[in-house]
N, C-alpha and C positions, 0 to 999 in steps of 0.2 A: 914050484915055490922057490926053490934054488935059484930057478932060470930068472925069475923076476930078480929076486935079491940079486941076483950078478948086474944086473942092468944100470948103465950108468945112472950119472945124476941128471947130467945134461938132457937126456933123452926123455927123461921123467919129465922134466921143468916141460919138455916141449909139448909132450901129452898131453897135459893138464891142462895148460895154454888155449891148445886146438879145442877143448873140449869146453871149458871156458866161453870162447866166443860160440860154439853150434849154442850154446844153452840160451845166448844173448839174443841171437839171431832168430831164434824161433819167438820169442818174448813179445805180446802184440805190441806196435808202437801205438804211443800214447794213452797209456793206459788208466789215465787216469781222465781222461775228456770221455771215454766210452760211456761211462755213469752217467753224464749230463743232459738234460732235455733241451728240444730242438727253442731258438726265437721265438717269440710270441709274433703272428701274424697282423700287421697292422691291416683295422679296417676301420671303415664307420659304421656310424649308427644311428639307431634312434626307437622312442619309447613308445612304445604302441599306447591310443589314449582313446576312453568310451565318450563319445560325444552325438549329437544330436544333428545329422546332415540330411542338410534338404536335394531333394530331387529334382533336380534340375537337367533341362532340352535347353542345348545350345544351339543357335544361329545366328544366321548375320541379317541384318534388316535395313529397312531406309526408313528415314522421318518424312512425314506426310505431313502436310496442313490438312488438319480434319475438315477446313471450309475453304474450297480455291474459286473468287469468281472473276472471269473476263467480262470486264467492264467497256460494254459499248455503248451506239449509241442506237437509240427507237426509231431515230428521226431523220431526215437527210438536212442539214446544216455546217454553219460554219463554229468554229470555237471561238468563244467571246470571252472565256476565262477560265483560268486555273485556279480550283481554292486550294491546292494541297502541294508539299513537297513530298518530292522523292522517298521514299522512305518512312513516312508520317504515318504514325497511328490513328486511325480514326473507326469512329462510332458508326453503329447503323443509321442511316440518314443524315450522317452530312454531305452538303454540298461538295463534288470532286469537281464537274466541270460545267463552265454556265454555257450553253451554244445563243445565238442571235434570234433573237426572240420576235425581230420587227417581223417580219413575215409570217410568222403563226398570227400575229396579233391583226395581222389586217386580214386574215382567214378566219378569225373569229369572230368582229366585225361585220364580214358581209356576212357570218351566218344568223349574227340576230338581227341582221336587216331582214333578210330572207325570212326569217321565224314572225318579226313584227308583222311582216306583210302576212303572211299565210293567217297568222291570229284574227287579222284585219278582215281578210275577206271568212273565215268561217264563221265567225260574228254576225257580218253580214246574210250567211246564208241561213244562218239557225234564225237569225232574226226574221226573213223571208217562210222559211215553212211554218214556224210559229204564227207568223199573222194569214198563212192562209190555210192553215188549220180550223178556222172556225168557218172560212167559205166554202171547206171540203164537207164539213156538216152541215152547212146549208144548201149543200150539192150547187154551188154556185159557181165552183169549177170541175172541171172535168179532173177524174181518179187518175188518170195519166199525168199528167201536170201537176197533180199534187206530189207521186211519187218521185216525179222526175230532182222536184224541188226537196223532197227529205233527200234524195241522191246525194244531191248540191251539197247539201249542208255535213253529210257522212263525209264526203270527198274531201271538204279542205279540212274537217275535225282531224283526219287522219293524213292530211298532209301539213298540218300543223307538231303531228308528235313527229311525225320525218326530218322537219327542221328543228327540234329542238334535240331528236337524236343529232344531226350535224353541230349542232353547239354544241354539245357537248363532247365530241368528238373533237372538234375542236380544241376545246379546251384543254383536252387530254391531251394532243399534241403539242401547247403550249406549254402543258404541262412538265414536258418531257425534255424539254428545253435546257430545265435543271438536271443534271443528271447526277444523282446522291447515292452514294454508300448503301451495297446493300445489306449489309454484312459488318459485324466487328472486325476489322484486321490491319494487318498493316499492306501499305501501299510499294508496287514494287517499280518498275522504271517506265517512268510515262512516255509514250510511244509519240502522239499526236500533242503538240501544242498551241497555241494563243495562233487563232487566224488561219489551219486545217481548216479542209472541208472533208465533213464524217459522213459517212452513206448510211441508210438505218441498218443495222444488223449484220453487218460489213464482214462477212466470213473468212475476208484476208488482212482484216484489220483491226486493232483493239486499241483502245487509249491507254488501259493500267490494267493491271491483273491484283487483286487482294488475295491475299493470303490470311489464313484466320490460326495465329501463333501459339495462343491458350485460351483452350487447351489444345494438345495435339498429337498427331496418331503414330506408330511406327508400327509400318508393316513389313513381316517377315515370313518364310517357309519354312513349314515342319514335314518330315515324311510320312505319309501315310500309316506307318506302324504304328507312331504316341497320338492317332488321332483319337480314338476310343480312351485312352488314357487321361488326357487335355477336356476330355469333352465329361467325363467323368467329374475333373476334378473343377472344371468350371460350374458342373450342375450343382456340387457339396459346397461353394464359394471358397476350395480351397488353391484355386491358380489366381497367382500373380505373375508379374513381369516385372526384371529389371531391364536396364538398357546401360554398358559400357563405351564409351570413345575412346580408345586407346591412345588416339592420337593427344588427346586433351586433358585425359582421365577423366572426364564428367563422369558419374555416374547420378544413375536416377532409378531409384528401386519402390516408387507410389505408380508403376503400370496397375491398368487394371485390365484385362481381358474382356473386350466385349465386340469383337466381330471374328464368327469360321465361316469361309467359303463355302458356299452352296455345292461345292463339287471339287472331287481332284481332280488336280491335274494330270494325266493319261501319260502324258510325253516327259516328265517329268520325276512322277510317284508322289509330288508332294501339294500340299495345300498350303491356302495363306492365310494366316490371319492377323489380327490387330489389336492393337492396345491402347489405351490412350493415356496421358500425361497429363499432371495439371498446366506444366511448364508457366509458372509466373512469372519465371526471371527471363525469359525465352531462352535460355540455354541451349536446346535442342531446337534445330533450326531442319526447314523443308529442306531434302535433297542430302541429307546427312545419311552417311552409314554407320554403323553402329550395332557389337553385337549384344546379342539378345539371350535372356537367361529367363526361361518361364520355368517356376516351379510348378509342382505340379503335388507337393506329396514334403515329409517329411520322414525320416529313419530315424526313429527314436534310439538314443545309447547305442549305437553303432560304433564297432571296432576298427579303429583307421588308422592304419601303416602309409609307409609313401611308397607310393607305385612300385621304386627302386628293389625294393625290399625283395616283392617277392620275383622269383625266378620259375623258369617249365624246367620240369624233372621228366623222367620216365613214366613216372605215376601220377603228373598233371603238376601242380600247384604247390610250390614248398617257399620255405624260409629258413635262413640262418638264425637260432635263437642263443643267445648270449646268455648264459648261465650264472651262477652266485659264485664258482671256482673259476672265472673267467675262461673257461671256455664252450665250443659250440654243439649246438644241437641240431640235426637237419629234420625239420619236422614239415608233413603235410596239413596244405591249408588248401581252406574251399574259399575261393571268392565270390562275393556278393554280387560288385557292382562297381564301375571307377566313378572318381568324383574330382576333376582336375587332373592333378597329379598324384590323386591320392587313391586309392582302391581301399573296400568296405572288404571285412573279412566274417564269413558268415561261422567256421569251425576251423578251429587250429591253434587261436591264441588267444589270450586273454590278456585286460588293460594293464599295463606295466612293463610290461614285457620288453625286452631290448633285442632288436632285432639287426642284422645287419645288411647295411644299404649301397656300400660301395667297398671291396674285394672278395669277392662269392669266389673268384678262379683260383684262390690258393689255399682255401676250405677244405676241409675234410670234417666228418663227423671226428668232436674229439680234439678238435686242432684248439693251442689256447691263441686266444686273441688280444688285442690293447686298443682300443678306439684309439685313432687320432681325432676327430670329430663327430659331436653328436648334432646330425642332422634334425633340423627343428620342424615338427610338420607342422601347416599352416592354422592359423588359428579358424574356429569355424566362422562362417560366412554370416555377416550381422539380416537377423530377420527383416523382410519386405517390409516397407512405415508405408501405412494406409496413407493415403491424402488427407488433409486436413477437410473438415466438411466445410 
């Protein structure tokens, strides 16, 4: 104690000093940020909602004319007329093109010269066995000679129906001279005009081709797995068909499902089948593609997230769930089914629910969050309209 009391003042001052900063030095810095919680993680989101989604097979398809006919000709002639343009609508039986008619008409002509004459002489010959019909009963001629003369008379009876078959045959080919619409449709680009010569049936040559616009069919393929499913729901009258053009936006959702292939297709896996349209405005035109959306079913009150949402975990199927204290919950879900972009959720969450749809990788069970965006899922899809009757 002595020794301390002798010790200067100076030396003290320096002690204290030194001792001073160790006490500083060890002091955690910043010790007042230690207390504070980490940013809130921005992400998005959006509200899980129970709605009513139909079941729908996607593909792509083409527009058909339900009715395509190549319009030739019966007969070998020349073209004597055009009734139609390019592009013209026309009725079952009207006139499309008239061919030159003088040359049937002198072939039918000499067929009922030919007919008059034949009438002529079997007159003659019935007249002949008739009056010697009562000489045969008087045995006043000979049984041979009577027969010979019914002969006669059978002969040109039956060569009398021979030329009236050729008149009429005739006629038929005069007939044909006209050559009319067989079909409702529209006309497409005429091949042969005014003063052609047309061969009958001419297998490298057609004058028009019709097309039959409304109603009219779009065919497309499905695979072999939704064919028991399709064929199901066509027998309960619960499949329909819409049909999208992207290119256009048309849509047309009054399909009705009424042709499946007799057989799959082996090299393929898939089948085809058809739908038809009323199409009165012709909208939907032959040679169009266009895809295809057959219902086939409906999900009643069905839980629907957007695809985004959910994520593959270790244990299959999860989502980030947004809580009432803004932050998260990592919960498993089972899914049902996708529908767009949107997947059906069969266990895991319930409608209201805020789910998060874009920053999963800076997540932690626990982490608190702030949306910047609440992701909107799409509204449900408006029901198939029947066709007007």
């Amino acid at each position: 104690m002595r020794g301390m009391a002798t010790m200067n003042t100076p030396a003290l001052s320096l002690l204290l000093s030194v001792t001073g900063l160790v006490l500083t030095a060890c002091k955690p810095a910043g010790g007042a940020a230690t207390g504070s919680a980490p940013p809130p993680v921005p992400v998005q989101t959006a509200v899980t909602q129970q709605r009513d989604v139909p079941r729908v097979i996607e593909s792509v398809g083409a527009v058909q004319a339900l009715r395509m006919v190549t319009v030739k000709s019966q007969v070998d002639g020349m073209i004597a007329q055009v009734h139609f343009q390019e592009g013209d609508e026309v009725k079952a039986g009207d006139p499309l093109v008239s061919l030159d008619r003088r040359p049937f008409e002198n072939l039918l002509r000499i067929a009922r010269a030919e007919l008059a004459n034949a009438r002529a002489e079997s007159a003659h010959a019935k007249a002949d066995a008739e009056r010697y019909q009562q000489l045969e009963q008087q045995a006043a001629i000979s049984k041979e000679q009577f027969a010979l003369l019914n002969t006669r008379a059978e002969t040109t009876q039956a060569l009398v129906q021979g030329k009236e078959a050729t008149v009429a045959n005739a006629e038929l080919l005069l007939g044909y001279t006209q050559i009319r619409a067989p079909i409702h449709g529209r006309t497409g680009q005429l091949i042969l005009h005014e003063g052609a010569l047309v061969k009958a049936n001419d297998v490298n040559q057609s004058i028009v081709t019709l097309n039959q616009l409304a109603p009219i069919a779009v065919a497309f393929a499905v695979p072999e797995s939704v064919l028991a499913v399709i064929r199901g729901a066509l027998a309960e009258g619960r499949a329909s068909v819409a049909v999208t053009d992207r290119s256009s936006g048309l849509v047309r959702t009054d399909g009705k499902l009424s042709f499946v292939d007799n057989a799959v297709d082996p090299t393929s896996g898939t089948i085809v089948l058809k739908a038809v349209f009323e199409n009165a405005d012709h909208l939907l035109w032959p040679g169009q593609f266009v895809q295809v959306q057959t219902k086939i079913g409906v999900d009643l009150a069905a839980l629907v997230v957007p695809a985004a949402a959910v994520q593959t975990g270790p244990s299959g199927s999860q989502v980030y769930v947004v809580k009432a204290d803004q932050t998260v919950e990592l919960r498993p879900v089972k899914v049902l089914r996708s529908s767009g972009d949107e997947l059906l959720i069969a266990e895991g969450l319930h409608a209201g629910e805020t789910v998060v749809t874009d920053g999963h990788l800076r997540l932690v069970p626990g982490a608190r969050v702030e949306s910047t965006t609440l992701t909107a899922i799409a509204p449900a899809p408006k029901p198939a309209i029947a066709p007007k009757s």
